[in-house]
N, C-alpha and C positions, 0 to 999 in steps of 0.2 A: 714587472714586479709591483709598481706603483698599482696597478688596475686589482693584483689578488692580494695586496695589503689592505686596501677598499672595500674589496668582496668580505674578507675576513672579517673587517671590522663591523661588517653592516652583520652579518650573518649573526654576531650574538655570541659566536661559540669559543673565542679567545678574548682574551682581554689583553691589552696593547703592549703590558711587557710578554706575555707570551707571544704576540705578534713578533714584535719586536726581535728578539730569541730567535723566532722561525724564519726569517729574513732576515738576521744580521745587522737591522738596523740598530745606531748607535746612542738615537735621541728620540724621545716622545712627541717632540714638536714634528719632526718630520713625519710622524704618521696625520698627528694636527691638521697639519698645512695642507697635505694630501685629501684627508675628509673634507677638509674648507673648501676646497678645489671641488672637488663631485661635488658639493651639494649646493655651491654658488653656480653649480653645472659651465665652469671653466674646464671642460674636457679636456682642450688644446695643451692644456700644462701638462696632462701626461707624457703626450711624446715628445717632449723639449729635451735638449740635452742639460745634462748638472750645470752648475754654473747658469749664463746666460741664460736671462727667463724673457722671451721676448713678447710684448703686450699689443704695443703697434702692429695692428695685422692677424692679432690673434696666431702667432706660429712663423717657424721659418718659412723665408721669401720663398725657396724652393719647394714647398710645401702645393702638390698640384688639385683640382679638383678632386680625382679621383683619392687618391689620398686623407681628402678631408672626409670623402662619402664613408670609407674606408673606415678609418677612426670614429665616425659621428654609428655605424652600424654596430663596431664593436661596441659603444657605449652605450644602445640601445639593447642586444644581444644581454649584456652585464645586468643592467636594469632589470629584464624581464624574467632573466635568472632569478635575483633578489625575490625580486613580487612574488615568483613560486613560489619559492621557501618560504615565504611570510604569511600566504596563503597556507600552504602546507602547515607549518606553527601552529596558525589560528585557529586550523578546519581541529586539528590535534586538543588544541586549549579547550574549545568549546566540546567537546566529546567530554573532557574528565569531567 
């Protein structure tokens, strides 16, 4: 949920109480904290559990190579998404 409230907010096309609304979330700062996160590219906080935010280590101890490849490809995967559509946007702006 944290990765398509990211998506959504980059994209342009809701504004955060509508976010908000669409996931149920109950506070504005949590979406905040989440954008702060991508864009200090602190990936590893998305798959953390609530509560417990662990820094030492970047991620829980159980957390294995592969795992991390795992997660660091989805956030590569998300990005390149983004870039499309921003690309696509722009190639759109510059036509009108």
């Amino acid at each position: 949920m944290k990765w398509a409230v990211v998506k959504d907010k980059l994209s342009g096309e809701l504004t955060t109480k509508e976010i908000m609304e669409k996931y149920g979330i109950k506070n504005k700062s949590q979406v905040e904290t989440w954008m702060r996160w991508y864009r200090s590219n602190e990936i590893y906080r998305f798959d953390q559990p609530i509560g417990k935010q662990y820094t030492f280590g970047h991620g829980p101890e159980f957390a294995s190579e592969d795992d991390n490849r795992e997660r660091q490809l989805s956030h590569l995967k998300m990005e390149n998404e983004i870039l499309k559509k921003y690309m696509e946007i722009e190639k759109e702006l510059k036509k009108e």
